[in-house]
ROZA-345065 format. One line per field, with one value per atom (N, C-alpha, C): residue number from 0; chain; residue in three letters; z, y, x. Coordinates in Angstrom, 1 decimal. Layout:
N
pos: c(NUM, ...)
unit: c(A, ...)
code: c(ALA, ...)
up: c(Z, ...)
north: c(Y, ...)
east: c(X, ...)
end
This chain:
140
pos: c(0, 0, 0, 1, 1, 1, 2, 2, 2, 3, 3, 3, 4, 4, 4, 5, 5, 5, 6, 6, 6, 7, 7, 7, 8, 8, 8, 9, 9, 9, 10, 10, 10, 11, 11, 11, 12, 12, 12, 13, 13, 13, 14, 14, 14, 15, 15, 15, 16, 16, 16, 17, 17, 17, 18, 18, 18, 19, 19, 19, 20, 20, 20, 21, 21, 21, 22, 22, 22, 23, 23, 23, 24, 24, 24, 25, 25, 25, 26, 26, 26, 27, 27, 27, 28, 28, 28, 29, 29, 29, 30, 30, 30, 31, 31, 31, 32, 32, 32, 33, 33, 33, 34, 34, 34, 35, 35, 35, 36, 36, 36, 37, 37, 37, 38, 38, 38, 39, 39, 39, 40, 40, 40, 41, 41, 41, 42, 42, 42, 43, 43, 43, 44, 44, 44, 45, 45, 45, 46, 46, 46, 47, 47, 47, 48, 48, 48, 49, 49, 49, 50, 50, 50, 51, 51, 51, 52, 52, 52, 53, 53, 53, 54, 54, 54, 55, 55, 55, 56, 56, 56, 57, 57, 57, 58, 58, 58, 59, 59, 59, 60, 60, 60, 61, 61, 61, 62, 62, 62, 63, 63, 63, 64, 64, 64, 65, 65, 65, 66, 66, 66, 67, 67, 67, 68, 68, 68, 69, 69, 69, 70, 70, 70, 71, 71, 71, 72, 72, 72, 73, 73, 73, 74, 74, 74, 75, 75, 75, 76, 76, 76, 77, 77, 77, 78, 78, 78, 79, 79, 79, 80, 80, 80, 81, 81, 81, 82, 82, 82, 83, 83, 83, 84, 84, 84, 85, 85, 85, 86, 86, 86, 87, 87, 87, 88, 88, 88, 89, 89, 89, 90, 90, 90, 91, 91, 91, 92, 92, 92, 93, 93, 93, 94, 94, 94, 95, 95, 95, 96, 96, 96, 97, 97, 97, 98, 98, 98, 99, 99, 99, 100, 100, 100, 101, 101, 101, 102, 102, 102, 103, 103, 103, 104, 104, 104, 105, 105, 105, 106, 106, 106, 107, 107, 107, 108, 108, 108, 109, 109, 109, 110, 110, 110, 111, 111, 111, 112, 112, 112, 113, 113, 113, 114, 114, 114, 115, 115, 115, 116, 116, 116, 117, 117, 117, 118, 118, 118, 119, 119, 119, 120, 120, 120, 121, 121, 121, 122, 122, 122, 123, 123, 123, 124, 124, 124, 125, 125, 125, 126, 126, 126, 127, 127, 127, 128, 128, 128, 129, 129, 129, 130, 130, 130, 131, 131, 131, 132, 132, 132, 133, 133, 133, 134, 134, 134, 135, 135, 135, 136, 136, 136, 137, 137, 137, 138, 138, 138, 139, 139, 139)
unit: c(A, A, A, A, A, A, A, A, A, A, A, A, A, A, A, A, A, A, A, A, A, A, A, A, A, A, A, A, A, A, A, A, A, A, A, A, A, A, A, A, A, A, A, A, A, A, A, A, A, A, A, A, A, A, A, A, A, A, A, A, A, A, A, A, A, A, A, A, A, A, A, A, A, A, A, A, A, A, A, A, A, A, A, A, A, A, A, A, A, A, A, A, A, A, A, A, A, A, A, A, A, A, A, A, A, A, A, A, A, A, A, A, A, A, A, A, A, A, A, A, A, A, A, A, A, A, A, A, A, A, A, A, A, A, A, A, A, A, A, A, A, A, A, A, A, A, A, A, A, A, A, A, A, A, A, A, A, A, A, A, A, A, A, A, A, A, A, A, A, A, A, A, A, A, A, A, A, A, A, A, A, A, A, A, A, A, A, A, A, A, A, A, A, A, A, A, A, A, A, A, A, A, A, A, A, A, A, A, A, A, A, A, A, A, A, A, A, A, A, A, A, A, A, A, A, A, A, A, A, A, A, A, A, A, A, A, A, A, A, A, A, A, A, A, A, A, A, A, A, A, A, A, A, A, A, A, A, A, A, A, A, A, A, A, A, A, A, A, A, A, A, A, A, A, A, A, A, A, A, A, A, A, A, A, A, A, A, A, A, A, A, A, A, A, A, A, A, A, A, A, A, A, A, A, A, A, A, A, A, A, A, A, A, A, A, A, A, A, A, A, A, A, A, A, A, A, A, A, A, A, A, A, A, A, A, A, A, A, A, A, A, A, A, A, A, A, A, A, A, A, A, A, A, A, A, A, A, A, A, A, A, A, A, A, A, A, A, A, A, A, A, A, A, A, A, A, A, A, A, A, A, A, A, A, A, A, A, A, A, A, A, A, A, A, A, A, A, A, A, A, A, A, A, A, A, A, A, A, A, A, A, A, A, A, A, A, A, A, A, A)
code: c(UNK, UNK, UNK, UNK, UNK, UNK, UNK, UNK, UNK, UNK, UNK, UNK, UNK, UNK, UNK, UNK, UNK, UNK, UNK, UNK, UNK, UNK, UNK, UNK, UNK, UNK, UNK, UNK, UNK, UNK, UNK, UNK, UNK, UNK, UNK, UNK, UNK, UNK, UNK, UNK, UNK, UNK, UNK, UNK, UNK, UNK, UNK, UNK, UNK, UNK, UNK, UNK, UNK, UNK, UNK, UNK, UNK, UNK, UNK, UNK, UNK, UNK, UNK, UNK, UNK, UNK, UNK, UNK, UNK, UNK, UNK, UNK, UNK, UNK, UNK, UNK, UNK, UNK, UNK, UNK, UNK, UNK, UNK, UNK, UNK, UNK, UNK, UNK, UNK, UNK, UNK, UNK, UNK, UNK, UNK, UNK, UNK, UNK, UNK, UNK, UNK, UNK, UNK, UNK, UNK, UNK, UNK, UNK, UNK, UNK, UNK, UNK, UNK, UNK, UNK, UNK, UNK, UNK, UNK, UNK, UNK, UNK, UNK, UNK, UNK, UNK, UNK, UNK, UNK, UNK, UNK, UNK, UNK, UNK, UNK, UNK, UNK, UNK, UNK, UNK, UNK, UNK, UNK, UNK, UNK, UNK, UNK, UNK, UNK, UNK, UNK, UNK, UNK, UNK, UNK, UNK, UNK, UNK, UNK, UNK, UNK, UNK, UNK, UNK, UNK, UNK, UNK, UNK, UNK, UNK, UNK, UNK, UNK, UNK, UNK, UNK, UNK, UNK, UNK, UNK, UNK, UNK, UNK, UNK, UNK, UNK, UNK, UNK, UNK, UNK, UNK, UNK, UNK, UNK, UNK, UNK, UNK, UNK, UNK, UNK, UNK, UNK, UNK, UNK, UNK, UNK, UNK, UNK, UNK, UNK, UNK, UNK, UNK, UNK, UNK, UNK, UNK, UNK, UNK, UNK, UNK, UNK, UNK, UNK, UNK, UNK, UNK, UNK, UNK, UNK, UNK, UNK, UNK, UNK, UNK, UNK, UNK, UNK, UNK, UNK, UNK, UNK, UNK, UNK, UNK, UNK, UNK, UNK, UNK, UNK, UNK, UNK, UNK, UNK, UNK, UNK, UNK, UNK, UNK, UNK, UNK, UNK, UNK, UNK, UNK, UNK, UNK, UNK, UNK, UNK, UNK, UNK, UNK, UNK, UNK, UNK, UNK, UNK, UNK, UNK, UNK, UNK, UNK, UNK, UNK, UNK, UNK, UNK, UNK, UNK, UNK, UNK, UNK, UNK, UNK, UNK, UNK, UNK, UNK, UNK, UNK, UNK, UNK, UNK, UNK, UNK, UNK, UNK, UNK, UNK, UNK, UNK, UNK, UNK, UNK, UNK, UNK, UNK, UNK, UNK, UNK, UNK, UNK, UNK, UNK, UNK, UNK, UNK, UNK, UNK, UNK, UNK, UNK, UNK, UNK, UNK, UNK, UNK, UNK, UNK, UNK, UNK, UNK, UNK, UNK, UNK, UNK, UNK, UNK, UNK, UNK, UNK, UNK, UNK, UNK, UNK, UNK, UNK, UNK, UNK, UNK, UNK, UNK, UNK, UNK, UNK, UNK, UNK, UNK, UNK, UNK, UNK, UNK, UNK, UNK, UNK, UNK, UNK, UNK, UNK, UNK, UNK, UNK, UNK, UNK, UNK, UNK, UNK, UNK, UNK, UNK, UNK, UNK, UNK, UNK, UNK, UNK, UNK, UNK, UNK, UNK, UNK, UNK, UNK, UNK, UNK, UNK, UNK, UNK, UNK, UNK, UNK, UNK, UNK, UNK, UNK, UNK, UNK, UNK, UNK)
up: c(88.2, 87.3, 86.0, 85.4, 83.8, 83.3, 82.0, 80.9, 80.1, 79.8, 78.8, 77.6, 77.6, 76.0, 76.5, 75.7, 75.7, 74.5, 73.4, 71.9, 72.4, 73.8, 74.1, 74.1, 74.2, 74.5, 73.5, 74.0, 73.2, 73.3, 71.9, 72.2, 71.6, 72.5, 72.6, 71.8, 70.4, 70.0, 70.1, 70.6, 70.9, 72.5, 73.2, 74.3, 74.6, 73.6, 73.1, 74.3, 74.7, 75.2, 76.3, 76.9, 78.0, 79.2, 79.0, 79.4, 80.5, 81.8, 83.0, 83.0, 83.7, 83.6, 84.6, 85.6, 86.5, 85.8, 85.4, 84.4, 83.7, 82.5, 81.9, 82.5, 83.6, 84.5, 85.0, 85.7, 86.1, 85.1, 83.8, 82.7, 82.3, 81.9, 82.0, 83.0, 84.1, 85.2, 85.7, 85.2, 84.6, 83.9, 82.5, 81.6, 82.2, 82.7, 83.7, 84.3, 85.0, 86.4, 85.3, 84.3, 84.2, 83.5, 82.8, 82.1, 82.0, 83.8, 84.8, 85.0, 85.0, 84.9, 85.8, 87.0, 88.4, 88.0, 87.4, 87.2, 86.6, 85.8, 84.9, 86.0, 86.6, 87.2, 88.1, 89.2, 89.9, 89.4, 88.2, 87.2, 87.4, 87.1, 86.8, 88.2, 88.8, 90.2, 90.7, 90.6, 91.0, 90.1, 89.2, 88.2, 88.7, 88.6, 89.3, 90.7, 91.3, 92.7, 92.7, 91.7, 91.9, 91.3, 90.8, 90.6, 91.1, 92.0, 93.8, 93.2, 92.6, 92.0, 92.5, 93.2, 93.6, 92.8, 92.3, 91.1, 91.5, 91.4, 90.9, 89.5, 89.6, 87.7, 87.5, 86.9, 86.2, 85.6, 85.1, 84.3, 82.7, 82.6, 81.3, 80.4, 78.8, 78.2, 77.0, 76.6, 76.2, 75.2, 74.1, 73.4, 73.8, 74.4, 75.4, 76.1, 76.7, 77.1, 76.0, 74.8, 73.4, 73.2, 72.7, 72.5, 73.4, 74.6, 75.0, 75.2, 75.0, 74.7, 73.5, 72.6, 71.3, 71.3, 72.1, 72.5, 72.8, 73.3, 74.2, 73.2, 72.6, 71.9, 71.8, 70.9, 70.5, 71.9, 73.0, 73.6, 74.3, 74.7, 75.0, 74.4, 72.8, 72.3, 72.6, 72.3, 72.6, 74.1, 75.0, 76.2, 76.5, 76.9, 77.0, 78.1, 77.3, 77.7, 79.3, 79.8, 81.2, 82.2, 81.5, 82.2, 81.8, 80.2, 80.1, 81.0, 81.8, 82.2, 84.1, 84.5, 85.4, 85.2, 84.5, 84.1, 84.4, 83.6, 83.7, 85.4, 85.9, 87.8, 87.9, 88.1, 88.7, 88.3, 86.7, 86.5, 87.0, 86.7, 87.5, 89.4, 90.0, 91.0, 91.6, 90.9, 90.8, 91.6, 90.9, 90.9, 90.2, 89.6, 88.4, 87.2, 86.7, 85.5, 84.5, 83.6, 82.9, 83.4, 84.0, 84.3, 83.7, 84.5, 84.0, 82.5, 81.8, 80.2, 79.7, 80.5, 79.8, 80.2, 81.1, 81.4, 80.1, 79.9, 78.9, 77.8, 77.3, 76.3, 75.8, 76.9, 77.1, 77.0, 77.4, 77.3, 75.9, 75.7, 74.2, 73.2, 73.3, 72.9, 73.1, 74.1, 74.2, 74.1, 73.6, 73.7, 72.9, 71.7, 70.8, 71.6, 72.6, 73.5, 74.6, 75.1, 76.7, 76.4, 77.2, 77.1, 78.5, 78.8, 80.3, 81.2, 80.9, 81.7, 82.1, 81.8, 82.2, 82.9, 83.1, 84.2, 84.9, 85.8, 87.5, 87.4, 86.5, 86.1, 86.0, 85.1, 84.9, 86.1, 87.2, 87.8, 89.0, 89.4, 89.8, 89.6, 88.0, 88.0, 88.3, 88.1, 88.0, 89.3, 90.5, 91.4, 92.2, 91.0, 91.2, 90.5, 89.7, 89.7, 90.6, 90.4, 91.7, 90.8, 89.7, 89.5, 88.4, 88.1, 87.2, 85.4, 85.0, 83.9, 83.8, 84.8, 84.5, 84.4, 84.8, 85.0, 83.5, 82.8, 81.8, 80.7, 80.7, 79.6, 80.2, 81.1, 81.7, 81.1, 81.0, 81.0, 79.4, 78.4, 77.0, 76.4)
north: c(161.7, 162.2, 161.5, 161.4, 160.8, 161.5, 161.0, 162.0, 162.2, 163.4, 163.6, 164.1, 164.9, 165.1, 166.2, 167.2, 168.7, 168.9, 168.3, 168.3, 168.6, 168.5, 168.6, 170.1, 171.0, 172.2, 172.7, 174.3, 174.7, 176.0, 176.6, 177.4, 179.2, 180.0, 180.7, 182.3, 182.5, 183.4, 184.8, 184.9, 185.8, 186.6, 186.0, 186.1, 188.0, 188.3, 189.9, 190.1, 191.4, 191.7, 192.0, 191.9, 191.9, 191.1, 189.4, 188.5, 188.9, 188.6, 188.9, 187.7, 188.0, 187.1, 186.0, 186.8, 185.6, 184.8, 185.1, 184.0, 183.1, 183.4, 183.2, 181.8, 182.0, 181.7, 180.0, 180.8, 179.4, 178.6, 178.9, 178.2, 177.6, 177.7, 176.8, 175.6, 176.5, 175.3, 174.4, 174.7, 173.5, 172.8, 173.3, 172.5, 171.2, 171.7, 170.9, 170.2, 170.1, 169.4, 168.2, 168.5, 167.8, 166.4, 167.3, 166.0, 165.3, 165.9, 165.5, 163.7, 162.9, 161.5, 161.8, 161.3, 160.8, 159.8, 158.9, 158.3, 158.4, 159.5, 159.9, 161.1, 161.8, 162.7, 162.3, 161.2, 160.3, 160.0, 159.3, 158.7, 160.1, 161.3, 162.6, 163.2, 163.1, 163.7, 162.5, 161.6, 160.4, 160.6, 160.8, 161.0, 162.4, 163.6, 164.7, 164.3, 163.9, 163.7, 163.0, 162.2, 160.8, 162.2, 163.2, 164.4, 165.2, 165.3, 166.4, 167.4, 167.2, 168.3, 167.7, 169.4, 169.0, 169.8, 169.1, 169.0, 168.8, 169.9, 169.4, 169.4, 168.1, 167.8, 167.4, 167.7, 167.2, 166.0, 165.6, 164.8, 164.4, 165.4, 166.1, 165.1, 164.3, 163.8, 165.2, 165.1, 166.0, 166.7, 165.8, 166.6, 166.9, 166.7, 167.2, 168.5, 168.7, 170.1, 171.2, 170.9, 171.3, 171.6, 171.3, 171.0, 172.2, 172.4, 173.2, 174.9, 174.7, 176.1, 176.8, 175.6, 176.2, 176.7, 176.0, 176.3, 177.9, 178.3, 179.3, 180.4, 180.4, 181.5, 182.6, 182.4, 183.6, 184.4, 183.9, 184.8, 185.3, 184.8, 185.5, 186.1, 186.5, 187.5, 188.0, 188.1, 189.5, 190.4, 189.8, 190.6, 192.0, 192.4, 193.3, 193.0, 193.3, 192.9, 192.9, 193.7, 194.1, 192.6, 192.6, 191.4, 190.4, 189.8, 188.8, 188.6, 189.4, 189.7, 188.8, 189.7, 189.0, 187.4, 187.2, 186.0, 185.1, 185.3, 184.6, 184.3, 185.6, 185.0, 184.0, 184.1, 183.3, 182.0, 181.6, 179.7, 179.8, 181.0, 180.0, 180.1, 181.0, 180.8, 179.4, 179.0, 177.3, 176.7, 176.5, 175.2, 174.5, 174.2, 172.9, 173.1, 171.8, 172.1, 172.3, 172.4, 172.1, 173.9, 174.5, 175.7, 176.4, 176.1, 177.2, 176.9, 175.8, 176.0, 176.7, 176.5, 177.8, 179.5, 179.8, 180.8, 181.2, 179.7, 180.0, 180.3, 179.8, 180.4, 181.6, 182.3, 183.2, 184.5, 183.7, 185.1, 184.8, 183.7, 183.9, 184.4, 184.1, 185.3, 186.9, 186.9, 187.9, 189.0, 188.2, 188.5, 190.2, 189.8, 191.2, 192.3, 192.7, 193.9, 193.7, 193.2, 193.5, 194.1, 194.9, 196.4, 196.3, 197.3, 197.1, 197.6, 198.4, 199.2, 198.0, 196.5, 195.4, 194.5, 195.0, 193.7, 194.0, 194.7, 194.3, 193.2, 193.5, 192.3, 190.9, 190.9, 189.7, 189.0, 190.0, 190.2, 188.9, 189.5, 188.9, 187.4, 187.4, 185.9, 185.0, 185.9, 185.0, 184.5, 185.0, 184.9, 182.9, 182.8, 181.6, 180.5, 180.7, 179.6, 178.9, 177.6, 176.8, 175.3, 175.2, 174.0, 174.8, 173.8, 173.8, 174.2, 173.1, 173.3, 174.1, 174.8, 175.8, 177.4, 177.5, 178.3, 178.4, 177.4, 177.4, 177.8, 177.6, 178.0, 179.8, 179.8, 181.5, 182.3, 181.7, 182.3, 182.6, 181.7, 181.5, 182.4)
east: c(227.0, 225.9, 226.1, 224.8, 225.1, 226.0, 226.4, 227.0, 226.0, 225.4, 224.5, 225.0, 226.3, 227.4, 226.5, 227.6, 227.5, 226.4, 226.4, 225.9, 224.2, 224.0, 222.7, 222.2, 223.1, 223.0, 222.5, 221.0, 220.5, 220.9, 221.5, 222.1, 221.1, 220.8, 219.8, 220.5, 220.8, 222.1, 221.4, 219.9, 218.9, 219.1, 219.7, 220.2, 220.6, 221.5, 222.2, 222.9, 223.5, 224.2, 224.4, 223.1, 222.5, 223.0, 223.0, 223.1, 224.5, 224.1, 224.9, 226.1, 227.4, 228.6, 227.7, 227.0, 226.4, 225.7, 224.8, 223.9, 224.9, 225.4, 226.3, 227.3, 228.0, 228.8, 227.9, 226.7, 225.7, 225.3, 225.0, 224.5, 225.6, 226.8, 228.0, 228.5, 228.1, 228.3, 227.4, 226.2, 224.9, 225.2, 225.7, 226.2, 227.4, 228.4, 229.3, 228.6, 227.9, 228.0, 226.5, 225.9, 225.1, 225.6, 227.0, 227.9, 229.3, 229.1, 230.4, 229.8, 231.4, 231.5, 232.7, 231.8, 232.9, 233.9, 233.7, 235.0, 235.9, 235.8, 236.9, 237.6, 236.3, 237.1, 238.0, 237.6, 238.5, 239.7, 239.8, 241.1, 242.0, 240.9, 242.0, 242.8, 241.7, 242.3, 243.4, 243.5, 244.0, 245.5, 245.7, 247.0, 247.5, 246.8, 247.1, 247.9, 247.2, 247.7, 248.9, 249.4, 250.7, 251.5, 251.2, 252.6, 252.4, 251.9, 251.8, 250.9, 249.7, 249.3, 247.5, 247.1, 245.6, 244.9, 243.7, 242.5, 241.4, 240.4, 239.0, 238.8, 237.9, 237.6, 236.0, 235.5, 233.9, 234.2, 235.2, 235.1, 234.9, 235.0, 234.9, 235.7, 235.0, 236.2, 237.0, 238.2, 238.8, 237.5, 237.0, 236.2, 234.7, 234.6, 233.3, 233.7, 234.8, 235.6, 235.7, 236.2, 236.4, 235.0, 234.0, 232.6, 232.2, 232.2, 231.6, 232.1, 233.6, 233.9, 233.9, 233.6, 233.4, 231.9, 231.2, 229.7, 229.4, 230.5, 230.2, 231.0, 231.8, 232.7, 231.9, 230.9, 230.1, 229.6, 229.1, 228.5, 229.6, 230.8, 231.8, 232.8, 232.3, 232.5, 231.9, 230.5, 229.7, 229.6, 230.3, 231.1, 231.7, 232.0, 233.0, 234.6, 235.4, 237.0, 236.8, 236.4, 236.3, 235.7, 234.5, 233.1, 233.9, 234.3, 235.1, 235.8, 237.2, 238.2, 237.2, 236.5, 235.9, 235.1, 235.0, 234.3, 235.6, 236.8, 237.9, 238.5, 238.1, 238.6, 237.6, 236.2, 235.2, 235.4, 236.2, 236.7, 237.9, 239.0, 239.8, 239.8, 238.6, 239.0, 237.9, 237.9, 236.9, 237.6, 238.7, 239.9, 239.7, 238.5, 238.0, 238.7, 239.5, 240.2, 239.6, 238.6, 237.8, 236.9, 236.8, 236.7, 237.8, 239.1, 240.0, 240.5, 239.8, 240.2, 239.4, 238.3, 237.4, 237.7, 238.3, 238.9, 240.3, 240.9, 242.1, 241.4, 240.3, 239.8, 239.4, 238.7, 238.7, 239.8, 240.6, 242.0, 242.5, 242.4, 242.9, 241.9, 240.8, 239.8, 240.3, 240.6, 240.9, 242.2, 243.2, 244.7, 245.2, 244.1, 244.4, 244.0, 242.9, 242.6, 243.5, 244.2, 244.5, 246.5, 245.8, 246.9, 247.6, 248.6, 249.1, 248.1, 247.0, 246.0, 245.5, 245.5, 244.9, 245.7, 247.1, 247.9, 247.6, 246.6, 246.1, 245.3, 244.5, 243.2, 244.1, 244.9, 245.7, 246.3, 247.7, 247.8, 247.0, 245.8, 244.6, 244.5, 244.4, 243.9, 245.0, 246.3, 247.2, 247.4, 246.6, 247.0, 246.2, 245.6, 244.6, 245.5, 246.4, 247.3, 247.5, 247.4, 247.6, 248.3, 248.8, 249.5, 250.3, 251.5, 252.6, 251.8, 250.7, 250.1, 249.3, 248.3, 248.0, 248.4, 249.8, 251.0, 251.6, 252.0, 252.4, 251.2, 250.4, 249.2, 249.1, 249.4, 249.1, 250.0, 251.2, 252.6, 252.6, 252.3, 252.1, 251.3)
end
């Protein structure tokens, strides 16, 4: 797919509170997939794999990943801990790395609410760990 840069995104702050994790969820992963660069993704998956580690990637360059979760902060503030909380399985249960940073962002958004009434939820995601570096950002 081209890279069209995230900077393309129109960001709708009218949207309110309404807006479903599903919607939400698909409008991000449009966003991905329209400024996923197979060859970078390849390079990624390809370095992944020489340290036993299996990856899907869009291709995302670092600040184009950055770019877009900064994109999104606001309306994943205006969330609730709970939807957020499910929002965060649905990237990391992607596998796409560039999903589950947006899932890390997410928890770090969210760090100051989440109580022990929420380690099942955690719990959960953590169960989508599937490499060393995404383990260590979980663990932190």
């Amino acid at each position: 797919m081209k890279d069209i840069g995230i900077m393309n995104r129109k960001v709708n702050h009218n949207r309110g509170l309404d807006m479903k994790k599903e919607d939400l969820y698909s409008e991000i992963i449009k966003q991905l997939e329209e400024s996923a660069d197979v060859e970078i993704a390849s390079k990624r998956i390809a370095k992944a794999k020489y340290f036993g580690i299996t990856i899907k990637s869009y291709g995302l360059k670092e600040a184009q990943g950055k770019e877009l979760i900064e994109s999104y902060l606001g309306d994943f503030r205006k969330l609730s801990l709970n939807v957020r909380l499910q929002l965060v399985k649905m990237f990391y249960a992607s596998d796409f790395s560039e999903q589950v940073n947006l899932g890390d962002a997410i928890l770090e958004l969210s760090m100051k609410e989440l109580t022990p009434t929420h380690f099942d939820s955690l719990d959960e995601i953590a169960g989508f760990l599937n490499n060393w570096g995404e383990t260590d950002w979980f663990c932190i």
